[in-house]
N, CA, C and O atoms as a GROMACS GRO file, in nm:
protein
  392
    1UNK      N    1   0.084  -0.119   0.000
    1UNK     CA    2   0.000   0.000   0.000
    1UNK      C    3   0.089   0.125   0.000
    1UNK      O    4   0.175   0.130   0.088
    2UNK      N    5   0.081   0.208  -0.070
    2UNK     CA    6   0.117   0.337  -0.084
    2UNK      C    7   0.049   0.462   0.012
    2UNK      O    8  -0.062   0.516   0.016
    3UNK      N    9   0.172   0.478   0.085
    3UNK     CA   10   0.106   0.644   0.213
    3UNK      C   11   0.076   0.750   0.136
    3UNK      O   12   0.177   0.787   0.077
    4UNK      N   13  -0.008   0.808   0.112
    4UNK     CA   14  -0.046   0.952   0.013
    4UNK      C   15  -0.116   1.062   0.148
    4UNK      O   16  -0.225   1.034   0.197
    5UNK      N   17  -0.038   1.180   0.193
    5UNK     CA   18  -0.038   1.292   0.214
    5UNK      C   19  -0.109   1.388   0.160
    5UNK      O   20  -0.032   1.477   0.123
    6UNK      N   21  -0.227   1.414   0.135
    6UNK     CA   22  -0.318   1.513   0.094
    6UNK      C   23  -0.272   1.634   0.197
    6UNK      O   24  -0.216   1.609   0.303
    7UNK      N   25  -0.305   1.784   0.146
    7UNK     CA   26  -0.322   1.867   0.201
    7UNK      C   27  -0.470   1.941   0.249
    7UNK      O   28  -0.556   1.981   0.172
    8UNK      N   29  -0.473   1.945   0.389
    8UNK     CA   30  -0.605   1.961   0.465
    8UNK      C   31  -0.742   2.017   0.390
    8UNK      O   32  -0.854   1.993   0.435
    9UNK      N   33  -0.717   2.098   0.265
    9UNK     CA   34  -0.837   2.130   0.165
    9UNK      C   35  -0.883   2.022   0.102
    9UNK      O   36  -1.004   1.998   0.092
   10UNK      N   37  -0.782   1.941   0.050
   10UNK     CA   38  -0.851   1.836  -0.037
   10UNK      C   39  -0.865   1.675   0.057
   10UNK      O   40  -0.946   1.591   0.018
   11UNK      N   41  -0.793   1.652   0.158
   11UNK     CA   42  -0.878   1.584   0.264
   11UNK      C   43  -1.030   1.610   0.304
   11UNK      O   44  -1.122   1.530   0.293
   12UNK      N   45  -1.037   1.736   0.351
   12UNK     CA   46  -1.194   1.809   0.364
   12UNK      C   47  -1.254   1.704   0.216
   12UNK      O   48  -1.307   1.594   0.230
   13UNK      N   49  -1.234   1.756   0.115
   13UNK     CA   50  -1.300   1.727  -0.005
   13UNK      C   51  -1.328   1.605  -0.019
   13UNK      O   52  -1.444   1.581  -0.052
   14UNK      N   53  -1.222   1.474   0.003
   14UNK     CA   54  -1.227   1.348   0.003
   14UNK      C   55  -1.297   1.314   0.139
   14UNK      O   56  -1.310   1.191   0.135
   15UNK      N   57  -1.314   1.328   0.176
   15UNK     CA   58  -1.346   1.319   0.356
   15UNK      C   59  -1.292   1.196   0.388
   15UNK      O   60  -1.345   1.085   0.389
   16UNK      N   61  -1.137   1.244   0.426
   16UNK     CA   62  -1.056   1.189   0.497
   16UNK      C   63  -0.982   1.236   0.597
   16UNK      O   64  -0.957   1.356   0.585
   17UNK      N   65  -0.918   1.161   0.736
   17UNK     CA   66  -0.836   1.227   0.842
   17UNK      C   67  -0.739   1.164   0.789
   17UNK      O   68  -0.756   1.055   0.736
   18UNK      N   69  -0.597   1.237   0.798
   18UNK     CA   70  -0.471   1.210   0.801
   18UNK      C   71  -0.451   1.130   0.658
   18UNK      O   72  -0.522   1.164   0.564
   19UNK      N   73  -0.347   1.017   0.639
   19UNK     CA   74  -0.292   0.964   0.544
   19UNK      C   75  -0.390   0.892   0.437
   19UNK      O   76  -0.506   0.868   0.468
   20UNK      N   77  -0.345   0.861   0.324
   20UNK     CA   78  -0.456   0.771   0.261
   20UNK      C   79  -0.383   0.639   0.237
   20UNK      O   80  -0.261   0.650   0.226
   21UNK      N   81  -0.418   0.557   0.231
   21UNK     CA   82  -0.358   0.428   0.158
   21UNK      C   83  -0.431   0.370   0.045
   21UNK      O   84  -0.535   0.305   0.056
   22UNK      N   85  -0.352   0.404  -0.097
   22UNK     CA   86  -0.415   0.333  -0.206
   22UNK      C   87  -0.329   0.208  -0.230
   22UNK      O   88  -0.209   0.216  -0.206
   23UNK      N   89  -0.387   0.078  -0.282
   23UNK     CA   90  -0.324   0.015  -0.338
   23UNK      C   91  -0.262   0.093  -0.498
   23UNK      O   92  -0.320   0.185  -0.555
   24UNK      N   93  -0.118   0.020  -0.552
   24UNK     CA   94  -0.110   0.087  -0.625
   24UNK      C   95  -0.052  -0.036  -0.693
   24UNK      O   96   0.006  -0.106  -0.610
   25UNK      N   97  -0.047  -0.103  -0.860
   25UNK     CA   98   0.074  -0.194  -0.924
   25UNK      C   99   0.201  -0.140  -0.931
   25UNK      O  100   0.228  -0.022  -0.907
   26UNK      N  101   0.298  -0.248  -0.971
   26UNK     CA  102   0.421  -0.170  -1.087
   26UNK      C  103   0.360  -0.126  -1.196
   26UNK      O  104   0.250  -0.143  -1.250
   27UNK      N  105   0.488  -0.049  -1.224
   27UNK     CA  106   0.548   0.057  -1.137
   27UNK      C  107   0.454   0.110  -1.040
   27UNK      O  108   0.332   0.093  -1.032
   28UNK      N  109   0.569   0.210  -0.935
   28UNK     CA  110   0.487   0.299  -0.881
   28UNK      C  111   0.528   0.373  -0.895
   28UNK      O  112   0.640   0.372  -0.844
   29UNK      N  113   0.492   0.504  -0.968
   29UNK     CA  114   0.529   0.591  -1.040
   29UNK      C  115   0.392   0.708  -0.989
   29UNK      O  116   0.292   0.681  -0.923
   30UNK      N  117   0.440   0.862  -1.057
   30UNK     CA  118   0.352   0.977  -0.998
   30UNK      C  119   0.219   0.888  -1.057
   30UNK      O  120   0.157   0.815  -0.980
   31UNK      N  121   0.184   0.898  -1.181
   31UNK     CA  122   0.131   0.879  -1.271
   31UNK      C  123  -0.015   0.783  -1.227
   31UNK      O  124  -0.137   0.786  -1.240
   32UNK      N  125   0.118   0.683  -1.152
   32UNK     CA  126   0.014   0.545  -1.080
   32UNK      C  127  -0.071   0.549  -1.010
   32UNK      O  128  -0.185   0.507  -1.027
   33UNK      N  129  -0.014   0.616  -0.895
   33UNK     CA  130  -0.037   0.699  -0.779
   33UNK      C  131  -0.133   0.788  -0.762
   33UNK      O  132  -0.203   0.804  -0.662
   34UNK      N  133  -0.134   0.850  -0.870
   34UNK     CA  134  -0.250   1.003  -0.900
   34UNK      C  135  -0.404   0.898  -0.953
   34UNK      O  136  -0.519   0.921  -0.916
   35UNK      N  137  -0.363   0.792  -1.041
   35UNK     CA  138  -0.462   0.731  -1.123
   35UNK      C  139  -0.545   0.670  -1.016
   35UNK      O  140  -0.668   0.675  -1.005
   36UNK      N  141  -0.432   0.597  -0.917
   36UNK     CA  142  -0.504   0.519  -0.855
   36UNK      C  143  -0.589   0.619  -0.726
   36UNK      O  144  -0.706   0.583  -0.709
   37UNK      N  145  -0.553   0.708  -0.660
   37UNK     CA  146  -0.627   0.752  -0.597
   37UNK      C  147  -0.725   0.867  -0.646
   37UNK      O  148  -0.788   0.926  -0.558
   38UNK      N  149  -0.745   0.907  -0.787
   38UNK     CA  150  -0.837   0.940  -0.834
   38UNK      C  151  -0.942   0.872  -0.869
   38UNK      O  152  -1.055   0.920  -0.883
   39UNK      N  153  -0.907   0.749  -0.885
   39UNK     CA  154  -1.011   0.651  -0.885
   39UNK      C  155  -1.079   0.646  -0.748
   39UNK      O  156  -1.180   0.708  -0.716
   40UNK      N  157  -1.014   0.571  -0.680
   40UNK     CA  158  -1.076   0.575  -0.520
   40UNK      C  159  -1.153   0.706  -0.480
   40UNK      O  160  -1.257   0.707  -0.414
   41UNK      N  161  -1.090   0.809  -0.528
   41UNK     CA  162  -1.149   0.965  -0.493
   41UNK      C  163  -1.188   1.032  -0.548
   41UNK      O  164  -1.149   1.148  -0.536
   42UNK      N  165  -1.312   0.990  -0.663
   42UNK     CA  166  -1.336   1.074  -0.807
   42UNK      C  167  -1.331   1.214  -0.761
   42UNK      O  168  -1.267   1.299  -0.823
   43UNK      N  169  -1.407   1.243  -0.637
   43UNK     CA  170  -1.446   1.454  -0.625
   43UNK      C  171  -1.282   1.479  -0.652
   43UNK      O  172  -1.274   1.584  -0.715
   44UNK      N  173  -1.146   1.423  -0.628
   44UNK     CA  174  -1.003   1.456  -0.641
   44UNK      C  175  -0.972   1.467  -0.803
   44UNK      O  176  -0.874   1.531  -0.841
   45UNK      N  177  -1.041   1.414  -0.877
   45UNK     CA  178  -1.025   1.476  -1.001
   45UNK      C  179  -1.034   1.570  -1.009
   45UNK      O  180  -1.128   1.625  -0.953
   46UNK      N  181  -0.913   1.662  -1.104
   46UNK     CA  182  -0.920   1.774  -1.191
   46UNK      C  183  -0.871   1.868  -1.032
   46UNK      O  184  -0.881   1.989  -1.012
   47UNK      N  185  -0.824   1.772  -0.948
   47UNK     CA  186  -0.784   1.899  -0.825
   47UNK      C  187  -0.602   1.915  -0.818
   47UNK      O  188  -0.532   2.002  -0.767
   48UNK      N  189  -0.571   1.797  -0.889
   48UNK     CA  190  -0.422   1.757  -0.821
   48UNK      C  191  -0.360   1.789  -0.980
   48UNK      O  192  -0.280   1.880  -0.999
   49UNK      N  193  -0.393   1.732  -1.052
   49UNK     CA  194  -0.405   1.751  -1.210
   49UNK      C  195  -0.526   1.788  -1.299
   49UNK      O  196  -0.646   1.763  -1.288
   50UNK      N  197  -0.433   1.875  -1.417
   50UNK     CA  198  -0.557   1.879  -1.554
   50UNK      C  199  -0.667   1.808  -1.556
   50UNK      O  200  -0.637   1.763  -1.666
   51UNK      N  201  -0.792   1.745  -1.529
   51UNK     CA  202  -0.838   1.690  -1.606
   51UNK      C  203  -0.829   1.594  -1.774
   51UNK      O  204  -0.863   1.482  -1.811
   52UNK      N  205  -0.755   1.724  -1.844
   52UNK     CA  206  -0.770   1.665  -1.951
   52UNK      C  207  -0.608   1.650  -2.015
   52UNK      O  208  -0.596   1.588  -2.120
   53UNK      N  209  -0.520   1.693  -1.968
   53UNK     CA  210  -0.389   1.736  -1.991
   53UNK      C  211  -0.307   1.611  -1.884
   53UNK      O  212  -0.208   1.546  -1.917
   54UNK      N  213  -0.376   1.603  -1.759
   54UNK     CA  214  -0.318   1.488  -1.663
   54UNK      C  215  -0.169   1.601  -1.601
   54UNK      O  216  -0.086   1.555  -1.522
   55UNK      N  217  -0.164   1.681  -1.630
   55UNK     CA  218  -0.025   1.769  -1.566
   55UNK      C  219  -0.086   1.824  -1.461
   55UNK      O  220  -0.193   1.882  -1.446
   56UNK      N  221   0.017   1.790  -1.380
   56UNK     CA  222   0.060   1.828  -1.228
   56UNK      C  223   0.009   2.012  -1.230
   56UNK      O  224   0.067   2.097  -1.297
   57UNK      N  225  -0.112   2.038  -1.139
   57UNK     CA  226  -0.162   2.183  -1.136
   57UNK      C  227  -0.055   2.275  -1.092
   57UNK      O  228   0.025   2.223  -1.014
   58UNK      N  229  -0.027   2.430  -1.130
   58UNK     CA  230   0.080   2.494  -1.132
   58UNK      C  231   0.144   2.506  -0.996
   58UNK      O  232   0.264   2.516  -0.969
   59UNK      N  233  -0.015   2.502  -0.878
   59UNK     CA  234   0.020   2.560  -0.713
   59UNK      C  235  -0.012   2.462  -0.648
   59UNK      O  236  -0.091   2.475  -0.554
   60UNK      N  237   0.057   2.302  -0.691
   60UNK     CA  238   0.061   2.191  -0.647
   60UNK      C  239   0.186   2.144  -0.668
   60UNK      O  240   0.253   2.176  -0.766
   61UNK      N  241   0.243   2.030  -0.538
   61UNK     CA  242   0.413   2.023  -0.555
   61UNK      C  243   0.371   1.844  -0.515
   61UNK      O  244   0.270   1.804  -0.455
   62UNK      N  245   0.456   1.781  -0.557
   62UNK     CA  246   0.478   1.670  -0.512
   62UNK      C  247   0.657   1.618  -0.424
   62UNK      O  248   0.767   1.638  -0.474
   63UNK      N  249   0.627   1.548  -0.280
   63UNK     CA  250   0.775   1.531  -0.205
   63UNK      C  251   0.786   1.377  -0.204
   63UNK      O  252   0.675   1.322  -0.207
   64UNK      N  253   0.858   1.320  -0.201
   64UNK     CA  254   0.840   1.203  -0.137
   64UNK      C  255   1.051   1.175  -0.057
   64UNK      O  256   1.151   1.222  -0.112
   65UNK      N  257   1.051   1.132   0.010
   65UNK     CA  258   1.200   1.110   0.060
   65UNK      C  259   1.290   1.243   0.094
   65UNK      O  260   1.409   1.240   0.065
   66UNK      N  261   1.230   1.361   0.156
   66UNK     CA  262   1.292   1.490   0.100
   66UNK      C  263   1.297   1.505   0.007
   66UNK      O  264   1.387   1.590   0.002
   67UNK      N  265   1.262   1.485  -0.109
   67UNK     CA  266   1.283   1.544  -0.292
   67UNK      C  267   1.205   1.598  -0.327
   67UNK      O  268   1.115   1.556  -0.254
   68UNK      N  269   1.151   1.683  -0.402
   68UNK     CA  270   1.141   1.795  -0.431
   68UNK      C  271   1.090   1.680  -0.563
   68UNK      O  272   1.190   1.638  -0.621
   69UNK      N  273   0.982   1.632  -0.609
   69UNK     CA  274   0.932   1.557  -0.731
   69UNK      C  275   0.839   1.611  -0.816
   69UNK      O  276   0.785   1.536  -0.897
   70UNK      N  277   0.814   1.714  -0.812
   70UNK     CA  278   0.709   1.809  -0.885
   70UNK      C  279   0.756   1.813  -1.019
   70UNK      O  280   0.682   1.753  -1.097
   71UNK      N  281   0.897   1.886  -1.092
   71UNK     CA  282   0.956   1.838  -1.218
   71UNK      C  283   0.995   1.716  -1.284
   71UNK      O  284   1.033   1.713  -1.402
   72UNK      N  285   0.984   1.597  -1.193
   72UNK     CA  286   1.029   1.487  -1.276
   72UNK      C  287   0.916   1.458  -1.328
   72UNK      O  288   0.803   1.499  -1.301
   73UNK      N  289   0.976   1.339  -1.455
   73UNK     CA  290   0.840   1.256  -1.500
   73UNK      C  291   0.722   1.215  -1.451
   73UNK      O  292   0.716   1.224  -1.328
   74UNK      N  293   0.632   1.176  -1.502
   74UNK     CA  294   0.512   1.100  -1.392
   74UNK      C  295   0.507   0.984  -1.424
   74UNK      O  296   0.408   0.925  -1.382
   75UNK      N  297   0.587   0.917  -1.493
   75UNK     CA  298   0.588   0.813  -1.572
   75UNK      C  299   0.784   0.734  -1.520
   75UNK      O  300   0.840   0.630  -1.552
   76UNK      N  301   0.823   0.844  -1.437
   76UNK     CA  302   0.940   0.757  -1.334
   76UNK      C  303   0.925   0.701  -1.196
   76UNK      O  304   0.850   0.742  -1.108
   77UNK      N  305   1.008   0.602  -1.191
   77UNK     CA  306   0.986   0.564  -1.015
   77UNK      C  307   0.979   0.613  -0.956
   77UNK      O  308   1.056   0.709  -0.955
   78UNK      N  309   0.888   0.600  -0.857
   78UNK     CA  310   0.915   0.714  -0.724
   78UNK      C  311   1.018   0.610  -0.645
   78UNK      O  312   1.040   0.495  -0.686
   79UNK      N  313   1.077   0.668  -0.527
   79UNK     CA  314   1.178   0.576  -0.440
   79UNK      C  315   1.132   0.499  -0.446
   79UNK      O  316   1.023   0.494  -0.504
   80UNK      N  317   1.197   0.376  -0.381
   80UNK     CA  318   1.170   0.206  -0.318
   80UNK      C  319   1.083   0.291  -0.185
   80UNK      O  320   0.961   0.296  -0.174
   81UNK      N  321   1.157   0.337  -0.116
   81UNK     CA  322   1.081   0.403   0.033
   81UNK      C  323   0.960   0.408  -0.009
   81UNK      O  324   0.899   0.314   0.039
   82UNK      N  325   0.873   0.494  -0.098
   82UNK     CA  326   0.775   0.526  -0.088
   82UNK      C  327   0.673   0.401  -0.149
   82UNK      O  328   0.564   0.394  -0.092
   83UNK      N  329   0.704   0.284  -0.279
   83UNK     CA  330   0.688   0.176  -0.329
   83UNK      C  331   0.627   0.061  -0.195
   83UNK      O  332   0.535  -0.020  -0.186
   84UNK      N  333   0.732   0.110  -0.111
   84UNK     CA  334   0.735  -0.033  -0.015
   84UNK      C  335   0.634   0.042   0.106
   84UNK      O  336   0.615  -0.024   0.208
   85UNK      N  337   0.584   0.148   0.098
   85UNK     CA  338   0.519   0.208   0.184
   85UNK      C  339   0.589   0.256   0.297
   85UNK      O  340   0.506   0.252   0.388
   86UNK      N  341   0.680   0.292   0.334
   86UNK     CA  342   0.761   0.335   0.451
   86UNK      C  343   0.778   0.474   0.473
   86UNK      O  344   0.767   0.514   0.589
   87UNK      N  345   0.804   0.565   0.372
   87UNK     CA  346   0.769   0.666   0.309
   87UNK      C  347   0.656   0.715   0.262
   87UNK      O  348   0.609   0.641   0.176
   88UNK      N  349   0.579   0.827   0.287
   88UNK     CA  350   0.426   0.894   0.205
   88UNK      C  351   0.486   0.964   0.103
   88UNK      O  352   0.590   1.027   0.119
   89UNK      N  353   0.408   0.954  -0.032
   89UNK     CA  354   0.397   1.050  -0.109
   89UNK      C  355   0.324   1.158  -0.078
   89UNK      O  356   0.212   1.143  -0.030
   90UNK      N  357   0.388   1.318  -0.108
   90UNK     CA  358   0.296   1.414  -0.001
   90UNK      C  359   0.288   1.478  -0.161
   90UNK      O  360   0.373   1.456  -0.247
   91UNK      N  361   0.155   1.571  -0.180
   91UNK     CA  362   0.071   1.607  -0.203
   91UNK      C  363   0.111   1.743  -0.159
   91UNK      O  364   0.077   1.734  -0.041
   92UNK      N  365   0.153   1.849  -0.169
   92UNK     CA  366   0.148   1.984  -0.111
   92UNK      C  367   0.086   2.109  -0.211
   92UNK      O  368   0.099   2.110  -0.334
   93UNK      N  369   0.023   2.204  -0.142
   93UNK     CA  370  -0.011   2.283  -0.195
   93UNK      C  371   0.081   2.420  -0.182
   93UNK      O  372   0.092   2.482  -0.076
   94UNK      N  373   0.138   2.455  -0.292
   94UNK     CA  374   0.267   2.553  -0.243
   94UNK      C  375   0.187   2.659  -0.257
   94UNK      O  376   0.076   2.671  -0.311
   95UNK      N  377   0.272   2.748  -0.190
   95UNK     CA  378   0.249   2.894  -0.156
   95UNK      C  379   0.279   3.014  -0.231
   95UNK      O  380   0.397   3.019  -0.267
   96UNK      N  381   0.225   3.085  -0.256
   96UNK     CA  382   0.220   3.246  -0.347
   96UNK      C  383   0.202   3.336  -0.308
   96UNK      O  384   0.129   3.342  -0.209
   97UNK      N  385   0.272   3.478  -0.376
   97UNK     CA  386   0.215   3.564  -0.291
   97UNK      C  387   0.346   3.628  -0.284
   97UNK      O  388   0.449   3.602  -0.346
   98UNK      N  389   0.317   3.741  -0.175
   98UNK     CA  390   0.402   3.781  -0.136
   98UNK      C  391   0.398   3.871  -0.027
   98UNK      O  392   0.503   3.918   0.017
   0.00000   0.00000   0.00000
């Protein structure tokens, strides 16, 4: 099972407390990850990504292991850590402004 980290707006939305656990196949990749808990969480469509484009929304970041995964592929591995569940994939909503 894969740990997924929502940020407290779109928890509200899913109506969930704290972590989620989706099952996910190989790979586990962004891609997988997003599919599979959009499935489980249809209202999470079109919140995390495009709808129709599937790209990562502009004032949305993805972490997993300390890394900073928002520019890589969605279609690369995420760590073993996060694969084997030991690690959450977090979900953040970055900040603007000034």
């Amino acid at each position: 099972m894969i740990r997924v980290v929502l940020p407290a707006h779109l928890r509200t939305l899913a109506r969930v407390d704290g972590e989620v656990l989706i099952a996910v196949g190989k790979p586990v990749t962004q891609r997988t990850v997003l599919d599979a808990l959009e499935a489980r969480y249809p209202m999470l469509e079109g919140t995390i990504r495009d709808r129709d484009t599937k790209r990562r929304r502009a004032y949305v970041r993805f972490f997993a292991c300390a890394n900073d995964l928002s520019h890589e592929s969605a279609d690369a591995p995420l760590p073993e850590a996060v694969a084997r569940g030991t690690e959450p994939f977090l979900v953040v909503g970055a900040m603007a402004g000034g």
